[in-house]
N, C-alpha and C positions, 0 to 999 in steps of 0.2 A: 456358345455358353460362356457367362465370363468364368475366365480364370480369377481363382484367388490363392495365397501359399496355403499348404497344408499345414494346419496347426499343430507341428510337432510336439509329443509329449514334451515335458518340461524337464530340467535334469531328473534323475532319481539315482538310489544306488542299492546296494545289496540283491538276495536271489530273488525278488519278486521283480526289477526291472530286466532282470538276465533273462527268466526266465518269459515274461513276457515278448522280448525279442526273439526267444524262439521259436514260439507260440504262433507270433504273427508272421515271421519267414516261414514255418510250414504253410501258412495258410495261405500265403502269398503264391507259394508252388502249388498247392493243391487248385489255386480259384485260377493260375494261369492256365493249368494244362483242361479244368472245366469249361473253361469260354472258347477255348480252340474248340472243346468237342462239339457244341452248340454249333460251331458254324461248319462244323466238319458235316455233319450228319443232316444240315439244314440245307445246303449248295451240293450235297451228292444227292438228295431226291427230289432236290427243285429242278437239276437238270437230268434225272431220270421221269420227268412228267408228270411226279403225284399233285396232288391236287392240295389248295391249301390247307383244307380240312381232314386230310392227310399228315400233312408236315406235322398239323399239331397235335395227331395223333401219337406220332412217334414222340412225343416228349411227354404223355400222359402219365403212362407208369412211373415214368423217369419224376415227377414232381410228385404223384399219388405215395410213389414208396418214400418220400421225405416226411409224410405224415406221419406214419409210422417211426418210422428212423427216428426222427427225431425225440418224438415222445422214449419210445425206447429207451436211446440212445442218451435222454437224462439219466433213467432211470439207471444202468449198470454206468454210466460214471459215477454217478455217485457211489453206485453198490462195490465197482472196480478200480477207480481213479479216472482222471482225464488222460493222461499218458499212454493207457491202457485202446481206451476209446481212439483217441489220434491216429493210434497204430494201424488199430484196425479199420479205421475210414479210411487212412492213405491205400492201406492194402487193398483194401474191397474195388477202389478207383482202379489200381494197376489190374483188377483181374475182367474189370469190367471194360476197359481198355483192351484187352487182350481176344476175349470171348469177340468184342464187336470188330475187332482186325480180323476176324475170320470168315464176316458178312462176302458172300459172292454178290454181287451185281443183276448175274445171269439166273439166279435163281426164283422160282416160281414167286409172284407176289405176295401170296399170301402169307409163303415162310420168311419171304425176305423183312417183310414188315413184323410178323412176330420176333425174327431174331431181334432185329435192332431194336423192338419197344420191351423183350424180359432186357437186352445190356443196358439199356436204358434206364432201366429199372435198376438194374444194379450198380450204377452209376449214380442213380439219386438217393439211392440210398450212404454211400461212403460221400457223400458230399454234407446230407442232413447229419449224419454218425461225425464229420469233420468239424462242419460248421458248430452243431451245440455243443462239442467240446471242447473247443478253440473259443468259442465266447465265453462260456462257463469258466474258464481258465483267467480271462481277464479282471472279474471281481477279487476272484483269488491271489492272483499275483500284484493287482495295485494295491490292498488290503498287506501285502508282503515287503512290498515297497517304504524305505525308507524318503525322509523329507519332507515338503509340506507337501501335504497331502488336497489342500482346497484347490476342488474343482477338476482333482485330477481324474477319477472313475469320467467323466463326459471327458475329456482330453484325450483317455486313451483309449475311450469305445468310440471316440469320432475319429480319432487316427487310422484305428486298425480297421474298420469299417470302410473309409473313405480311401483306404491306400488298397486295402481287397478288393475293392471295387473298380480299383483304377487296373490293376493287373489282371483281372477279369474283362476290361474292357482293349489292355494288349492283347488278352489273350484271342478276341476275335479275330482280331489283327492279325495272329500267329495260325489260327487256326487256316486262315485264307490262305496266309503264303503257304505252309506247310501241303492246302491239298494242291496246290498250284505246282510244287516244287517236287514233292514227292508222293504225291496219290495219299488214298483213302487208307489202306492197310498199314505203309510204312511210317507216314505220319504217324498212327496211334502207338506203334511201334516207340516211335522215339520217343514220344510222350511217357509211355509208362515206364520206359528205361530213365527218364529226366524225374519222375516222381518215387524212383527206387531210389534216387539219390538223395532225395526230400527226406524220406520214410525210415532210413537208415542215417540220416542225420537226429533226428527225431529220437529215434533208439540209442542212441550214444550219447544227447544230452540234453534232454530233458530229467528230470527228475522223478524216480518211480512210482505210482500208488498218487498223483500230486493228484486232491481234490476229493483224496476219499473220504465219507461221512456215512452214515447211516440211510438209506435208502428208507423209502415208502414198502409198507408190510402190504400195503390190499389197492385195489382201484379204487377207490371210495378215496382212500389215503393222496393216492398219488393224483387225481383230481380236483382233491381240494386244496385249490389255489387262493389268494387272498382276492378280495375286488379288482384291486390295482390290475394284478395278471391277470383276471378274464376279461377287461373291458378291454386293455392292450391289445392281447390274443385276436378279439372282433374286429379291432379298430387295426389291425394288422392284415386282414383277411382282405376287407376291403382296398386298405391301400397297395396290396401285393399284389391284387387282381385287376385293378385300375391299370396296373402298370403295364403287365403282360395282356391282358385283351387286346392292347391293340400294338404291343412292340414284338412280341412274340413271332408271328404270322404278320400283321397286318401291314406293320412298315416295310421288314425286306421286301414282301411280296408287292406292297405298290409302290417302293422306288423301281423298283425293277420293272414293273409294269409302265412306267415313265420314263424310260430309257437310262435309267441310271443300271452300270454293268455290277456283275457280283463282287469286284475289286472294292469299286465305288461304294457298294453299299455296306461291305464288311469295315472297309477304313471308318465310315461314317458313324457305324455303332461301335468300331473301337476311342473315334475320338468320343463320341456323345457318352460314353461309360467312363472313359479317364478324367472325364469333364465334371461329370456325375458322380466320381469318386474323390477327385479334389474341393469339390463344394461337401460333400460329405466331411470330408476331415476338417477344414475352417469352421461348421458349425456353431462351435464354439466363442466361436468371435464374434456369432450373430446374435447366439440366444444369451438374455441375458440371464446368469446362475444366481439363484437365492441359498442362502447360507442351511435351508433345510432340503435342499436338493428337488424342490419338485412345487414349491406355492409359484416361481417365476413360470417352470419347466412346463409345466399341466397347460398354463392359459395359452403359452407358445405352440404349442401341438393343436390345440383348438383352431388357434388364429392361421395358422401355415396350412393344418387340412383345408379349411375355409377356402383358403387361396388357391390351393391346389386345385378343388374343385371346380373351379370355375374355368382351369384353362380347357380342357375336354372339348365342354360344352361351346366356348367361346369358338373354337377351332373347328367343331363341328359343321358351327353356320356357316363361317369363311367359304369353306370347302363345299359347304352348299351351294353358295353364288357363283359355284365353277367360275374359279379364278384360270389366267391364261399360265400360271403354274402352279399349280397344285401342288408339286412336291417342294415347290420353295417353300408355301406355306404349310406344309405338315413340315418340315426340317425346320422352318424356326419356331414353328411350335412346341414340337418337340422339345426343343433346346432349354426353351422357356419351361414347359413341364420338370423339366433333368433338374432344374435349380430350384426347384421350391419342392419337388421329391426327395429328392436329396437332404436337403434341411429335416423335410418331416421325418425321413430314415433313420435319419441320427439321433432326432432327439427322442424316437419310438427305441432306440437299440437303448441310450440309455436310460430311459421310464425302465425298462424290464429289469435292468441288475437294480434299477433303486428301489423297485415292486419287492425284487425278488428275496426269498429269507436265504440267509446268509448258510445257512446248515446242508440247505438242500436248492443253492441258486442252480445246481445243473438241470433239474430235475424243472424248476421254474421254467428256465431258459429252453430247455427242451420241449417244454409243453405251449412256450408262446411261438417257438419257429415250427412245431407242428401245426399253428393255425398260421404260420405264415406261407409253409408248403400247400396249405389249402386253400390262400387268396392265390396259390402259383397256377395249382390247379387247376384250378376254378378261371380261371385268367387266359390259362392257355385252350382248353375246350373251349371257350368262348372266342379267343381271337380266329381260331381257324373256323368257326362255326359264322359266326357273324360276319367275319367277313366274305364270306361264300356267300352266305346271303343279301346282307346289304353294304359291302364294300366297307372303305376307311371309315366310312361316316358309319356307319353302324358300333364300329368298335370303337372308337369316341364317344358315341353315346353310353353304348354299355361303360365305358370309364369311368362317366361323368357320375353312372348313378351307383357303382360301387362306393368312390368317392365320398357321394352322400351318407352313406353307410358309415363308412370312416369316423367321417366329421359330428356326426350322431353320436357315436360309441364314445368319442373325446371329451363329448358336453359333460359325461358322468364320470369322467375320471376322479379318484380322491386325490387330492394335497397335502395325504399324510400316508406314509408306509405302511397300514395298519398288519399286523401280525395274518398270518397266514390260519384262516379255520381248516387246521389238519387234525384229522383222528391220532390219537394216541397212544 
């Protein structure tokens, strides 16, 4: 994947850059000790024999409850603060951490699977509870920031994005050596002891009540979002789903099925995610920003799903003509997909704060990463599903036509923030 620098934010000064730095160090702890767990729970029942459509079972809950979570999860920030929320994501992680250090190995299938897909579950939940209050935090704190302000909201949603992303992808990294070094239990052990030290940094300086507003009185209310945020929301679904169909289950399972070991294939998706996180934060440097924040932004999202779609499809045929390596050509395909995903990520994280009203942006933000838990969803059933039945090349297909989905939802995007039809 090429490298390019991260586009670090530009100086700022006063509490909305302080506090954005701390915003983005919890979140950096929370999305490291996340990615360990993924590979933690993914290499303990690959090599206890479950089946692929299996593996992605055990991560259903674990995405299904970020729908939730996250919708929620606007909702009492706003009603609470983000500070508030933070806390309690980091926490909900340490306890769900702790609960699945308790998994025996030796025990019957059936319960062993249910234990680990409710921690799971509680584990996707303080991630989506993390995740929209850590972004909902970003509109608020650059809005707080002194200096010039042009162009800064896409600088510092593609920073914080793109550097989350890249620590999420040491963290598979982490997560390999730790079951390698210390097993399955003590691993999560140390993890949720490294995330008490996140959580209680959090608690000591962040600022209290930071984001509170006036919350949505009814569903009706809190539904009614502007265009902008439901076309995003679709056009999220698909791309989140494209992604996970086939990286979820389908890559570890057929590098490994091609001789590649579990070392090899966790370093691979940690370089490909740090790879995937540093083209996220440059962004910026790619799209070109209009002075109303979204007539350049809107046509760039069209023109990148476009591209994006095609690589799927193209990758698909390759792998049809049984090449004499197959996995070289899904590994640089892949690579290829990480860089023009990456672009469309960034410049979808920031459409949603420019969608979003300013009053109630958590509430926004929580209700478009609840359709982003549902392209995850949706993504991961189908990776372990498809590819049970018709291999790599099945979940490439399914990618290509999520995608489509995507790149549709984008055609209608508007060019102007228009106000939010909320009840009153």
């Amino acid at each position: 994947m090429a490298e390019a620098a991260p586009a670090v934010p530009p100086p700022a000064s006063g509490a909305g850059l302080r506090n954005y730095a701390i915003v983005t160090a919890a979140y950096w702890g929370f999305t490291l000790t996340d990615g360990a767990l993924r590979m933690l729970v993914l290499f303990t029942f690959f090599k206890l024999g479950y089946s692929p459509f299996t593996l992605a079972f055990l991560f259903l809950l674990y995405e299904a409850a970020g729908i939730l979570a996250n919708m929620v999860g606007g909702w009492l920030a706003a009603k609470h603060g983000i500070k508030r929320m933070l806390i309690v994501g980091l926490g909900t992680q340490i306890i769900g951490f702790l609960i699945l250090s308790a998994m025996n190995p030796g025990w019957e299938a059936a319960l062993l699977v249910t234990w680990v897909v409710l921690a799971q579950g509680i584990c996707g939940v303080a991630k989506d509870l993390t995740k929209t209050a850590s972004k909902s935090a970003i509109k608020l704190t650059e809005a707080e920031a002194k200096g010039d302000g042009k162009g800064r909201l896409f600088r510092w949603v593609a920073w914080f994005t793109g550097s989350k992303n890249a620590m999420k992808g040491l963290g598979f990294f982490l997560g390999g050596v730790l079951l390698e070094a210390f097993g399955f239990s003590l691993a999560l052990w140390l993890m949720a002891g490294a995330l008490a030290l996140v959580l209680a940094g959090v608690v000591l300086s962040l600022p209290a009540l930071k984001g509170k507003s006036k919350p949505s009185k009814s569903v009706k209310e809190l539904f009614g979002k502007n265009r902008g945020v439901n076309l995003l929301a679709l056009a999220r679904i698909g791309l989140f789903g494209a992604r996970d169909v086939w990286f979820v289950v389908g890559v570890p399972v057929f590098l490994y099925a091609n001789g590649w070991t579990f070392p090899m294939v966790g370093a691979f998706l940690a370089i490909w995610t740090i790879g995937y996180g540093l083209v996220q934060a440059s962004a910026p440097a790619v799209i070109r920003r209009s002075a109303d924040g979204l007539s350049a932004e809107v046509p760039a999202a069209r023109l990148w799903s476009l591209m994006l779609m095609l690589v799927p499809f193209a990758l698909a045929g390759l792998l049809a003509l049984a090449p004499p390596r197959p996995d070289i050509i899904l590994v640089a395909g892949l690579c290829l997909f990480g860089v023009i995903f990456a672009v469309n990520s960034s410049v979808h994280s920031y459409l949603i704060l420019a969608y979003a009203g300013s009053e109630k942006a958590a509430e926004d933000v929580g209700f478009y990463y609840a359709a982003n838990a549902a392209g995850r969803f949706l993504g991961t059933l189908l990776s372990g599903l498809l590819y049970q039945v018709g291999g790599i090349g099945a979940c490439l297909i399914g990618s290509g036509l999520m995608l489509a989905s995507c790149w549709l939802a984008t055609q209608a995007l508007p060019k102007s923030a228009a106000a939010p039809s909320r009840a009153t």
